[in-house]
C-alpha positions as CSV (number, residue, x, y, z in Angstrom):
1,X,31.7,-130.5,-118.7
2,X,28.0,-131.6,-119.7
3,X,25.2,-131.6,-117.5
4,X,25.0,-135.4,-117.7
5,X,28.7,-135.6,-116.3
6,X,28.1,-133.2,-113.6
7,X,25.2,-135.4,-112.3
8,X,27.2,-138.7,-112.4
9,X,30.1,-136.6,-110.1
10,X,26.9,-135.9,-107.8
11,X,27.3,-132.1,-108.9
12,X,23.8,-130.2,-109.7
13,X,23.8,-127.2,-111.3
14,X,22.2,-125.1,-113.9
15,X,23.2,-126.1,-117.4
16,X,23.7,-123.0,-120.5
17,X,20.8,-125.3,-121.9
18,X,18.6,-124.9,-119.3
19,X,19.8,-121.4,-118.8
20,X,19.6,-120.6,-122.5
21,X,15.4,-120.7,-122.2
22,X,15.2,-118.1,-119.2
23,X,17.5,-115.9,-121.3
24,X,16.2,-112.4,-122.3
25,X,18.2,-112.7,-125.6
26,X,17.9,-110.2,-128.5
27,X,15.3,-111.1,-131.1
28,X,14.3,-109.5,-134.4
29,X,11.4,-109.1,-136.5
30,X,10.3,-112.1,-139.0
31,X,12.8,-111.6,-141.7
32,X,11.5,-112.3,-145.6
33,X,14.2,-113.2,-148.2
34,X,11.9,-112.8,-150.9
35,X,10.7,-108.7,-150.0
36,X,12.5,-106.8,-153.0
37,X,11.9,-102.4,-152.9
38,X,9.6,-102.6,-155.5
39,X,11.2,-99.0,-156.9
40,X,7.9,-99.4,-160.1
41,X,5.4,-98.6,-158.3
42,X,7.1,-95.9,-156.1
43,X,8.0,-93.9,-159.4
44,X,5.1,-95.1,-161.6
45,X,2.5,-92.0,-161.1
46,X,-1.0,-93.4,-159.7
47,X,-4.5,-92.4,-160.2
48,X,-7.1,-93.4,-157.8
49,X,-10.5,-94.5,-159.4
50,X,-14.3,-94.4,-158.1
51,X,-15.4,-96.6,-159.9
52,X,-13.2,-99.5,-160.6
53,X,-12.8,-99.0,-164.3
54,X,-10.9,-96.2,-166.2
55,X,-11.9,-96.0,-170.3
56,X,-8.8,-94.3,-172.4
57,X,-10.7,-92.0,-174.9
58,X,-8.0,-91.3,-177.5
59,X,-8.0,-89.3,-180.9
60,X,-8.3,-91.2,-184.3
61,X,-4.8,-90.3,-185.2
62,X,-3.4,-88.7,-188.6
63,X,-1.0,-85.9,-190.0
64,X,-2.9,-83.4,-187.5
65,X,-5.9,-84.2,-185.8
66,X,-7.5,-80.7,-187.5
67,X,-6.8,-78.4,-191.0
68,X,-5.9,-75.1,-189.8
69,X,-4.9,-71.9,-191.6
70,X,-2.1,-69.8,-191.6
71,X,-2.4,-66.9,-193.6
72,X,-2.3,-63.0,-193.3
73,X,-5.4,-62.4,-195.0
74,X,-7.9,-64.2,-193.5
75,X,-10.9,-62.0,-196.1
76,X,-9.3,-63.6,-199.0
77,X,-8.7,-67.5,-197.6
78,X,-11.5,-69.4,-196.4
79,X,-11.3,-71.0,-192.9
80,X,-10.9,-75.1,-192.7
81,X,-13.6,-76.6,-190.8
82,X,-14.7,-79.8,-189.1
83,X,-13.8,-81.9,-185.6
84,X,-11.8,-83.8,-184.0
85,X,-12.6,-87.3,-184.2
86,X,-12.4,-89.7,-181.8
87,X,-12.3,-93.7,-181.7
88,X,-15.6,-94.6,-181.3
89,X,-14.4,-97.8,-178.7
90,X,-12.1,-97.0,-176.1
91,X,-10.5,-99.3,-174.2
92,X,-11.8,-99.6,-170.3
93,X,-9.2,-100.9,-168.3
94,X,-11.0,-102.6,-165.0
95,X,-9.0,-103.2,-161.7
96,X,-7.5,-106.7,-160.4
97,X,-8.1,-108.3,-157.5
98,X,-5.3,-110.0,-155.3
99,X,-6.4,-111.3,-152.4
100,X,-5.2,-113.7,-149.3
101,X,-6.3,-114.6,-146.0
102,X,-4.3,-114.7,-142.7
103,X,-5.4,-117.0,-139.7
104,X,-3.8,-116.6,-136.5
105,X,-4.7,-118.4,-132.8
106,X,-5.5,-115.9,-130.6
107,X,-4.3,-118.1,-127.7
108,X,-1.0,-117.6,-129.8
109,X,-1.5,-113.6,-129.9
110,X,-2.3,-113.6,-126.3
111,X,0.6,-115.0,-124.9
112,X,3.5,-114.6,-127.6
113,X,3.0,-110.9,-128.5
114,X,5.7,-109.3,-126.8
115,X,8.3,-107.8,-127.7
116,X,6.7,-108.1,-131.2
117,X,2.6,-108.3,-132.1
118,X,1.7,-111.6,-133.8
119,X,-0.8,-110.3,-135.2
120,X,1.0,-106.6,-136.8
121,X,4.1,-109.1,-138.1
122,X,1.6,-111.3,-140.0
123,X,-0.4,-108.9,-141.7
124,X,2.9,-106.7,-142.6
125,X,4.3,-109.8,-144.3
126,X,1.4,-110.2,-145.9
127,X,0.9,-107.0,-147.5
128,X,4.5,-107.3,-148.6
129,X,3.5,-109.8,-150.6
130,X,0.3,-108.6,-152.1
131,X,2.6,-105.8,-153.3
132,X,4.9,-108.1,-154.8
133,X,2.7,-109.8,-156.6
134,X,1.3,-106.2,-157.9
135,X,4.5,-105.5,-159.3
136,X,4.7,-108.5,-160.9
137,X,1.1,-107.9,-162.5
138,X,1.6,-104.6,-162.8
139,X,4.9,-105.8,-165.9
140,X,3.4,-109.2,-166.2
141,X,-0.1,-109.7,-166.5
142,X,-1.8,-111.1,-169.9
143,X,-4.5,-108.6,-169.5
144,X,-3.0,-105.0,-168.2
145,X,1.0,-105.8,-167.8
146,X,3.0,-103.1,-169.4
147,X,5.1,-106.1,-171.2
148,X,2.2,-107.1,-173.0
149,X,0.6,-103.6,-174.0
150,X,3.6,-102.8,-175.6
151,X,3.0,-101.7,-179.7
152,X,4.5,-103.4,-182.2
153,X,6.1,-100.0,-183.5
154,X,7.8,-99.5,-179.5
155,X,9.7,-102.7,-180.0
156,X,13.4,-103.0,-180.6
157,X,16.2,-105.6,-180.8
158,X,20.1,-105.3,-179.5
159,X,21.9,-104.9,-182.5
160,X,24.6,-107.6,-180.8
161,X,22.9,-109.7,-178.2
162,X,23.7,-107.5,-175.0
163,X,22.5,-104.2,-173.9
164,X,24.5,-101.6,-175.3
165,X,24.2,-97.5,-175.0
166,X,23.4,-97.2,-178.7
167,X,20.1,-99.5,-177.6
168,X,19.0,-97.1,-175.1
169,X,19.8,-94.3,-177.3
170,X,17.5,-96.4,-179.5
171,X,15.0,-96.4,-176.5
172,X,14.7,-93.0,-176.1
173,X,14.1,-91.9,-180.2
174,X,10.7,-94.0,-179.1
175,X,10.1,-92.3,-175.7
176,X,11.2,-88.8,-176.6
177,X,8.9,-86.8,-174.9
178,X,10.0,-86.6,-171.2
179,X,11.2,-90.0,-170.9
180,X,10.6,-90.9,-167.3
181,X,13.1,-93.6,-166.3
182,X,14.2,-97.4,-167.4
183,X,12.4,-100.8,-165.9
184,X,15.5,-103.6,-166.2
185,X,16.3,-106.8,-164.4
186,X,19.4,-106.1,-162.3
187,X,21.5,-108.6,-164.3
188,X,20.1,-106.5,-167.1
189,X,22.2,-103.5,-165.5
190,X,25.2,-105.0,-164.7
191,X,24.7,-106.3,-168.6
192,X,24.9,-102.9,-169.7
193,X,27.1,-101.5,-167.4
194,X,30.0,-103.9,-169.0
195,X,29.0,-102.3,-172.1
196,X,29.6,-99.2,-170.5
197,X,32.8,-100.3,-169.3
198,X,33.9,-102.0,-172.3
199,X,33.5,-98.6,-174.5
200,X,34.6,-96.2,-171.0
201,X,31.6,-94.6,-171.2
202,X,30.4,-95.0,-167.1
203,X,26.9,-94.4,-166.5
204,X,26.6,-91.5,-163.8
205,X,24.2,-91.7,-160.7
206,X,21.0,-90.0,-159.5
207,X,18.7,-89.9,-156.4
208,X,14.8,-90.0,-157.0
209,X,12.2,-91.6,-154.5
210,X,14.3,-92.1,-151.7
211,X,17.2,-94.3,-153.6
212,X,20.0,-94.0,-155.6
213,X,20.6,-95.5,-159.4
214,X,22.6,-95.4,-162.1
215,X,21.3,-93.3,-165.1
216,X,21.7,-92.7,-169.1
217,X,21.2,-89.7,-170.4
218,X,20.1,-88.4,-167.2
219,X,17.5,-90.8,-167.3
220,X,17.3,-93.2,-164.4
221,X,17.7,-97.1,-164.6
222,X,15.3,-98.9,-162.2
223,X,15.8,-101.9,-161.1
224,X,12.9,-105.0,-160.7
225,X,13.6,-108.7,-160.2
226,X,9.8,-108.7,-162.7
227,X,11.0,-108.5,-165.7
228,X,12.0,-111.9,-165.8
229,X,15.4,-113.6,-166.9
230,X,14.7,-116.5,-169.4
231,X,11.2,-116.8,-167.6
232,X,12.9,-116.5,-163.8
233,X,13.7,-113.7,-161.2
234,X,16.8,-115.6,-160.0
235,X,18.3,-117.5,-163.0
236,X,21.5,-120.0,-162.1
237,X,22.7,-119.6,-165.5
238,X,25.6,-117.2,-166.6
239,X,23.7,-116.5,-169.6
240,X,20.2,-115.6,-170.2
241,X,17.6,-112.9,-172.2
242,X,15.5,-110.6,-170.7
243,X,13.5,-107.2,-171.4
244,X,14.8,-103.8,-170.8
245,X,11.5,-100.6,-170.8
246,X,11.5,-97.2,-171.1
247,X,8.4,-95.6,-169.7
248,X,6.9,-92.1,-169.5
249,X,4.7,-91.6,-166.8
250,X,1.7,-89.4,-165.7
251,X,-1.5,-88.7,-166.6
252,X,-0.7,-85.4,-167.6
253,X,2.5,-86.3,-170.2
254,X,0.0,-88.9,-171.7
255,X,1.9,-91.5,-170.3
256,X,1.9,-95.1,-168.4
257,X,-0.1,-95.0,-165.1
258,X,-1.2,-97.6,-162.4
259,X,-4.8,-97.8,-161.2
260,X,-6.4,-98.2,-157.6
261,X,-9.2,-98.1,-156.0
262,X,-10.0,-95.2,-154.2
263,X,-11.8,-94.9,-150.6
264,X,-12.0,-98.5,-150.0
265,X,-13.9,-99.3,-146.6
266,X,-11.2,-100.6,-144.4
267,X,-8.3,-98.8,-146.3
268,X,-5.0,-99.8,-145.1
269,X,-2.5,-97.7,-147.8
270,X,-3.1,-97.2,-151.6
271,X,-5.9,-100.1,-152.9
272,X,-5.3,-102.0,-150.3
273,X,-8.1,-103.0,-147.3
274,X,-7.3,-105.1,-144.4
275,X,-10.4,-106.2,-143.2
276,X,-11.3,-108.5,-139.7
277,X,-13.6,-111.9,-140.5
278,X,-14.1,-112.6,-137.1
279,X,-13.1,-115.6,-134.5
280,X,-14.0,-119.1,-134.8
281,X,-15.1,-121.5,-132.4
282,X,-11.6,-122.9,-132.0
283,X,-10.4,-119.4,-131.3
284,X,-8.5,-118.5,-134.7
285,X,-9.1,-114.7,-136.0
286,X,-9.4,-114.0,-139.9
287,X,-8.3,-111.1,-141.5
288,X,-8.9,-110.7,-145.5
289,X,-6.6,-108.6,-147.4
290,X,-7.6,-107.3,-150.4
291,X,-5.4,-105.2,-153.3
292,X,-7.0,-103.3,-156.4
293,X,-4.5,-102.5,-159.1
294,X,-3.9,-102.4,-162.9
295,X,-2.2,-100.0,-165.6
296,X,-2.7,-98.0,-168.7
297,X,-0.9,-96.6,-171.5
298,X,-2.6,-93.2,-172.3
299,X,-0.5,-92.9,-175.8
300,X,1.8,-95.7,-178.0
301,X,4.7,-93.8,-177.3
302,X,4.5,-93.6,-173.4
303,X,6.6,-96.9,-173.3
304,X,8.9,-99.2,-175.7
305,X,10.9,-101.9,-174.8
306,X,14.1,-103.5,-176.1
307,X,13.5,-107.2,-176.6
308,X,15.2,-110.1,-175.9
309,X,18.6,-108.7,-173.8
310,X,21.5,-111.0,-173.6
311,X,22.9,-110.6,-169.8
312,X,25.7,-113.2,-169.9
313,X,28.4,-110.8,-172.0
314,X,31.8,-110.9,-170.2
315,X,34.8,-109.4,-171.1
316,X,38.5,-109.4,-170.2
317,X,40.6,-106.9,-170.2
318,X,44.0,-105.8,-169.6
């Protein structure tokens, strides 16, 4: 019986509506459809920088970068001489800035902070999407994104539209010295996981970084929502191309690495400073957030990439 009934039959009593806003019910946290894990820059290896700009001094390349000699008799055979030459302009690779600004009413974080801080929630959903966004640079950007810094000589076409294990074997001849893992959309996997299927060769599994994926060769296939699908993260059509990389990383192996800034006043985790503008006169607090990132390719063959992936290949079978 509604509470408007009740009162006509001269009965007054408490309503579930009324009821309903004295009741301790179980909340959660803010939850934010559009967080993804953002695996890339938990395996991509990362170097901290002092001064905001990291220069790539690289050998001019040839046979050998120096004559040598191999002989026995070392009295009869003169010694080769000379240097190792290097490129006389380097490329500097200077950090990015992504930036935003959160405003909340303290009035607001006074009184509505419990069970959950206002103020904790806003600045975690923030950062969670400054570090989207650095994903997304860190594969995307005109300047620094690994998509664009690919060489010419790194790239390769599917030899039949879809993503097929004689591709990635294709990948690898290009990123044969310790390989690190593959960067693919996940339509991209389930792409070449038909493939897979189709031919009964199953990828197996392994566990790096906390998570579990599926691998070739041993080499683990990472998936981002990035590397774009016919220019979107979340395509509505069956079909569609995208990008599939193979990256080596670390500084040591001559590989890909990101960039941040290190020691920054205010530090909050890796390049990132959270830092407090102050109150206004209508009583709203400012923070600034603040991320430093960007990426280099220490050598050609640190990274290729297998162009223009068909993902909507479907097969039946029997």
């Amino acid at each position: 019986m509604s509470n408007e009934a009740e009162k006509r039959e001269g009965i007054n009593a408490l309503g579930a509506r009324e009821a309903y806003n004295l009741a301790n019910v179980t909340k959660t946290k803010p939850q934010y459809g559009a967080i993804t894990p953002k695996w890339l820059t938990k395996v991509l290896e990362f170097k901290g920088l002092e001064t905001g700009i990291y220069r790539v001094n690289k050998v001019v390349e040839g046979d050998t970068p120096l004559d040598v000699l191999c002989s026995q008799t070392k009295k009869s055979d003169i010694i080769p001489d000379g240097y190792v030459e290097y490129e006389t302009e380097p490329r500097e690779y200077r950090l990015n800035s992504i930036s935003t600004i959160i405003n909340v009413n303290t009035a607001i974080e006074d009184v509505y902070s419990a069970p959950y801080d206002q103020v904790q929630e806003q600045l975690g959903l923030a950062i969670e999407s400054l570090r989207e966004r650095q994903e997304s640079q860190l594969i995307n950007n005109d300047d620094y994104g690994l998509l664009k810094n690919v060489p010419d000589s790194q790239r390769i076409q599917p030899r039949n539209g879809a993503p097929t294990p004689d591709d990635l074997d294709e990948l690898i001849t290009k990123v044969w010295k310790e390989p690190s893992f593959f960067l693919a959309h996940p339509r991209a996997i389930a792409a070449f996981e038909r493939e897979c299927t189709k031919r009964g060769v199953p990828p197996i599994t392994v566990n790096i970084a906390g998570g579990t994926f599926l691998a070739w060769r041993g080499i683990p296939i990472i998936p981002t929502d990035k590397l774009l699908v016919d220019g979107l993260k979340n395509p509505k059509s069956q079909s569609g191309k995208t990008n599939i990389l193979l990256i080596r990383t670390g500084e040591a192996k001559r590989g890909v690495i990101g960039l941040f800034q290190a020691g920054l006043k205010n530090e909050h985790s890796r390049g990132l400073s959270v830092r407090f503008r102050g109150i206004d006169d209508k009583g709203v607090a400012s923070y600034l957030l603040s991320l430093y990132c960007s990426a280099a390719i220490l050598a050609d063959d640190a990274i290729a990439v297998l162009e223009d992936v068909e993902v909507g290949e479907y097969y039946d079978y029997d």
